[in-house]
C-alpha angles and dihedrals in degrees: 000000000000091000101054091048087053091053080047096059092045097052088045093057091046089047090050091040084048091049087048091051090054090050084047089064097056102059114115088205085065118070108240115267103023127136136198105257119195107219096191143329092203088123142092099211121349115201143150105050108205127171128204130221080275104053104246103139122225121212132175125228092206102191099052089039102246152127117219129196128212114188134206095259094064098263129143129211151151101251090178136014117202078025080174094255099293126199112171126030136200137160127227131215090272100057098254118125116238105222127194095213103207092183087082096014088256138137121232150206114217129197137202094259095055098257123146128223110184104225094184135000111165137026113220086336092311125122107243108244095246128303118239115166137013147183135193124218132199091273097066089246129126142240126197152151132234108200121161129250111152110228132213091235104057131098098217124054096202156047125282084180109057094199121070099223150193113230150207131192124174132236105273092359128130101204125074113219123216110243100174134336104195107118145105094208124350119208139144109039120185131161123220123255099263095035102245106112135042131212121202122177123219092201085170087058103033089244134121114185131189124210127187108251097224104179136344110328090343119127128188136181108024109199147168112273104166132353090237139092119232132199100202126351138191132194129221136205094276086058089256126161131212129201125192130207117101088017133313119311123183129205122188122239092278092047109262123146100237087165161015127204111194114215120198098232136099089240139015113213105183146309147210134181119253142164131098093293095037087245109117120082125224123211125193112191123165110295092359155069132207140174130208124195111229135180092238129065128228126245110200 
């Protein structure tokens, strides 16, 4: 008996994933006829999607301490070893990635030759809880969020800051400013292609807000954008936003869910769009990563 409920199940969850595909097939983001491919599952957690001028695409194993690249011709390889524990990932103007390195609660800058250069390690003599997502503006400045996900390899096991924040710190500057601490748990941070709006998500609190960014490092008018948490997020050309989780879900610039991509994977950690014409999308999710090609191109 146990058996056949347990075939059931089985045949249940094909039948739903298979439902899912045929929707799939009907999104207007995705280019017709694309499928989900799965480039590798050689990880142990993929995370912090970034992509270069080029498109290659730049992605951290956080548990085994690396970046990876994955360029536009297809090709995987370790672009950096002891890579500081780093979460998310984005590049600046000049080419370098902006890590959060999770390893000393810092946050990096990172060349193309590999070399670190620590931005911020501390806020007011305090270790950061923990950075865990970040986003440059025009301005050179940068916006991220300290959660707090105690680590095995820490030495310490809490805060020394008792709030969970979003953060600004300015280019050059040495100080980190406070934008807003009211969270259970930041998480995913993205700008919007012309840099005048920020999205935060709240993944303790199944939120994710938006808030007009009206000057360097100011922010006005946080409001609810979606009643769902995200781990990392990425925009597109249509001002679309997607949020990452159980899969991919994507809501329009007024908020509206307009799909779903379903990722075969018990957790979907974050995502960017990569590839010579920005068009591909790039999916880490737990030991894995996949692409997906789409009509629309990415703009972060």
């Amino acid at each position: 008996m146990k058996k056949i409920q347990f075939k059931f199940i089985i045949l249940l969850s094909l039948a739903s994933w298979s439902a899912f595909a045929q929707d799939f097939d009907t999104l207007n983001i995705v280019k017709k006829g694309a499928k989900l491919i799965k480039v590798s599952n050689q990880f142990k957690f993929t995370e912090g999607p970034a992509v270069d001028k080029k498109g290659n695409v730049f992605f951290t194993d956080q548990p085994n301490n690396r970046i990876w690249k994955y360029d536009t011709k297809g090709q995987l390889s370790v672009f950096l070893e002891n890579a500081g524990r780093s979460n998310g990932l984005y590049f600046d103007k000049k080419g370098n990635i902006l890590s959060c390195a999770d390893e000393k609660n810092q946050l990096w800058s990172i060349d193309k030759k590999g070399n670190h250069t620590v931005l911020l390690d501390n806020f007011e003599g305090k270790l950061l809880n923990g950075p865990n997502d970040l986003w440059q503006d025009s301005n050179g400045g940068i916006y991220f969020t300290d959660p707090f996900y105690p680590r095995e390899y820490w030495t310490r096991k809490t805060q020394e800051i008792d709030k969970r924040r979003l953060y600004y710190l300015p280019k050059d500057a040495k100080t980190a400013i406070i934008m807003d601490e009211d969270f259970k748990q930041p998480n995913g941070i993205v700008g919007s292609g012309d840099g005048k709006l920020l999205y935060v998500a709240d993944i303790g609190a199944s939120k994710t807000y938006r808030y007009e960014i009206s000057g360097e490092g100011k922010l006005t008018n946080r409001t609810l954008f979606a009643s769902m948490g995200s781990d990392g997020m990425t925009t597109d050309s249509e001002g679309n936003l997607y949020l990452t989780g159980r899969g991919v879900t994507v809501f329009d610039k007024t908020g509206k869910q307009i799909a779903k991509i379903p990722v075969p994977s018990g957790w979907t950690a974050n995502i960017c769009f990569g590839g010579k014409n920005r068009k591909m999308l790039f999916i880490t999710a737990s030991d894995s990563v996949y692409t997906l090609d789409m009509n629309v191109k990415g703009v972060n």
